[in-house]
FIKOLZA-1660 file (N, C-alpha, C; in steps of 0.1 Angstrom, whole numbers, plus 5000, padded with zeros to 4 digits):
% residues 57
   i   px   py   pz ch aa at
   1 6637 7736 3958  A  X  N
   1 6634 7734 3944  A  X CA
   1 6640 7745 3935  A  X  C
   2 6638 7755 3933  A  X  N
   2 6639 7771 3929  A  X CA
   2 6660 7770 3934  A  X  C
   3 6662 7766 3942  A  X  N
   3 6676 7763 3947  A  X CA
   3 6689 7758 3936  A  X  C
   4 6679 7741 3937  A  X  N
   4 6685 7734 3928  A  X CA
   4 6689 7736 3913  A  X  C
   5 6672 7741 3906  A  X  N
   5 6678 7748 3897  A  X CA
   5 6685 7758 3895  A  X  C
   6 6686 7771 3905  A  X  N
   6 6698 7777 3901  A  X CA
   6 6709 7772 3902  A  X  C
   7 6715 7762 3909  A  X  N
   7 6724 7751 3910  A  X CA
   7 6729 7748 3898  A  X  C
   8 6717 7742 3891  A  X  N
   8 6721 7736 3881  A  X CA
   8 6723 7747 3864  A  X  C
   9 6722 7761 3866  A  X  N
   9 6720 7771 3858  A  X CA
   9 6739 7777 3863  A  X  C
  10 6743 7776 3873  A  X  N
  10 6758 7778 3873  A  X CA
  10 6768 7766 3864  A  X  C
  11 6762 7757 3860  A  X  N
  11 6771 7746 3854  A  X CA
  11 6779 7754 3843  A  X  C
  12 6788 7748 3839  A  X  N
  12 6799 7758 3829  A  X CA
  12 6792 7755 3815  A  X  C
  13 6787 7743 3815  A  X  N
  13 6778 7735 3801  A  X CA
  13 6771 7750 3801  A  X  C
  14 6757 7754 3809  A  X  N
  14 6750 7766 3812  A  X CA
  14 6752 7776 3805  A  X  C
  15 6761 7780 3820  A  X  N
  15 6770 7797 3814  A  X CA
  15 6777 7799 3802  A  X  C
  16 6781 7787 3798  A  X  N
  16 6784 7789 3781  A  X CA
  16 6773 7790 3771  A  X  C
  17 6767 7785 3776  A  X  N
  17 6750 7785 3767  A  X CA
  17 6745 7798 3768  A  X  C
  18 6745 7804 3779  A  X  N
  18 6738 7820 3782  A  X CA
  18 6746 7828 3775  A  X  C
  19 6756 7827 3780  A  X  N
  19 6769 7837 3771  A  X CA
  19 6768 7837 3757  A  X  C
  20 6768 7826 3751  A  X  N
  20 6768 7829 3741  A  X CA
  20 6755 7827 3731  A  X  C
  21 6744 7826 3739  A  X  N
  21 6729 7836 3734  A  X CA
  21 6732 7846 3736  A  X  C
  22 6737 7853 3747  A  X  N
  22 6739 7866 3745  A  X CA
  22 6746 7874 3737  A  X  C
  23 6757 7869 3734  A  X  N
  23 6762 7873 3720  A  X CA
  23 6758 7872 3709  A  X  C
  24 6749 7861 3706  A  X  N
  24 6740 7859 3691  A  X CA
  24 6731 7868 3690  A  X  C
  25 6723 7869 3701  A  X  N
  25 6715 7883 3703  A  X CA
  25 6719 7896 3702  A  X  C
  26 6728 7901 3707  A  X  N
  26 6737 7910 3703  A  X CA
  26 6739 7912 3689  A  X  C
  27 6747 7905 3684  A  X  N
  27 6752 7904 3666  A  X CA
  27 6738 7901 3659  A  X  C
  28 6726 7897 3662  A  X  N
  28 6712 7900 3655  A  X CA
  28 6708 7907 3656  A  X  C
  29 6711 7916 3665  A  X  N
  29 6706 7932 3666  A  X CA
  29 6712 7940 3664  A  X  C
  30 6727 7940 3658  A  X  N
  30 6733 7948 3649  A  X CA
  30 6733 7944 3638  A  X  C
  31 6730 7931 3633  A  X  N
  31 6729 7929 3620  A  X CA
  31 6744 7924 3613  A  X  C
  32 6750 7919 3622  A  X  N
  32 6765 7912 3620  A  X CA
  32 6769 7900 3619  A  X  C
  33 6756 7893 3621  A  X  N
  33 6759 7878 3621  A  X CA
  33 6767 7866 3618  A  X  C
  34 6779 7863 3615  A  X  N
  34 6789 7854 3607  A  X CA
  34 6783 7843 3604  A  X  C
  35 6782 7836 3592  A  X  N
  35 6784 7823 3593  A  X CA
  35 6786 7813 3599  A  X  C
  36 6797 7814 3600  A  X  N
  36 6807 7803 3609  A  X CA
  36 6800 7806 3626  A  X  C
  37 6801 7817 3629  A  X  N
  37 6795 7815 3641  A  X CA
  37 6779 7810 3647  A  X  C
  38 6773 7814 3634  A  X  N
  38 6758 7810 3638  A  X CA
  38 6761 7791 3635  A  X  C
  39 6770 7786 3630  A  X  N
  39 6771 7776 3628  A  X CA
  39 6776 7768 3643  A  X  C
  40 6783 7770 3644  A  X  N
  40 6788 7772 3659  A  X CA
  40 6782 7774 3669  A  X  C
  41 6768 7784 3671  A  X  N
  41 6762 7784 3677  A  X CA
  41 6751 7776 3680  A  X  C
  42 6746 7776 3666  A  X  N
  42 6736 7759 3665  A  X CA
  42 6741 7745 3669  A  X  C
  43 6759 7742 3665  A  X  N
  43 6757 7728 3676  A  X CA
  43 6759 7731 3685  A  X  C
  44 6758 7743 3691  A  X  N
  44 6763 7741 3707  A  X CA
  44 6750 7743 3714  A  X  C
  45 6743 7747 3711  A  X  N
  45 6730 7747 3715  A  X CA
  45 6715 7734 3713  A  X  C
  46 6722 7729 3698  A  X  N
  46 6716 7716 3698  A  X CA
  46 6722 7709 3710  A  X  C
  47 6733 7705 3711  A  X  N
  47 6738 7700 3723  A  X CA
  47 6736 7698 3738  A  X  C
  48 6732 7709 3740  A  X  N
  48 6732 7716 3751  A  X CA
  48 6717 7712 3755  A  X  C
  49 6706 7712 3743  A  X  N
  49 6691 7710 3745  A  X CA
  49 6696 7695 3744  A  X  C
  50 6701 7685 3740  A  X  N
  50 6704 7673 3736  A  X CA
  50 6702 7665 3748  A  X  C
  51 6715 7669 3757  A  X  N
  51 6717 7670 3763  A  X CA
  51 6710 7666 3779  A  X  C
  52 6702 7679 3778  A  X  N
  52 6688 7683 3790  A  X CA
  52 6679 7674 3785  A  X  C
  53 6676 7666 3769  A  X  N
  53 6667 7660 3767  A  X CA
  53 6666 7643 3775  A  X  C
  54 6679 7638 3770  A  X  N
  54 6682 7626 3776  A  X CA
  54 6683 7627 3792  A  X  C
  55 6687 7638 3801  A  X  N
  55 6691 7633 3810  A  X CA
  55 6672 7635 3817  A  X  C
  56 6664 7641 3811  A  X  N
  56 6645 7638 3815  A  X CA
  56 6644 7625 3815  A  X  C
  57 6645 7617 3803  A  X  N
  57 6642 7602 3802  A  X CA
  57 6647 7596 3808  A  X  C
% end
């Protein structure tokens, strides 16, 4: 079980997701935030949860 989901936490969909919370988090904690990127970061993240939502049902 515990397996699987790390399995499924290497996906490239994933690792782009992590990476680049980590960089949003980063740039919120310096206080550098872009526009464009927080924009960017919101659909890719809506997506990403979008995503995980449909494939439950």
């Amino acid at each position: 079980m515990i397996s699987e989901r790390l399995l499924k936490l290497l996906s490239v969909k994933s690792i782009v997701t992590v990476i680049l919370t980590l960089v949003f988090s980063y740039l919120s904690a310096v206080g550098s935030v872009n526009k464009d990127f927080l924009t960017i970061y919101t659909v890719i993240i809506a997506f990403y949860f979008g995503t995980q939502a449909t494939k439950e049902t």
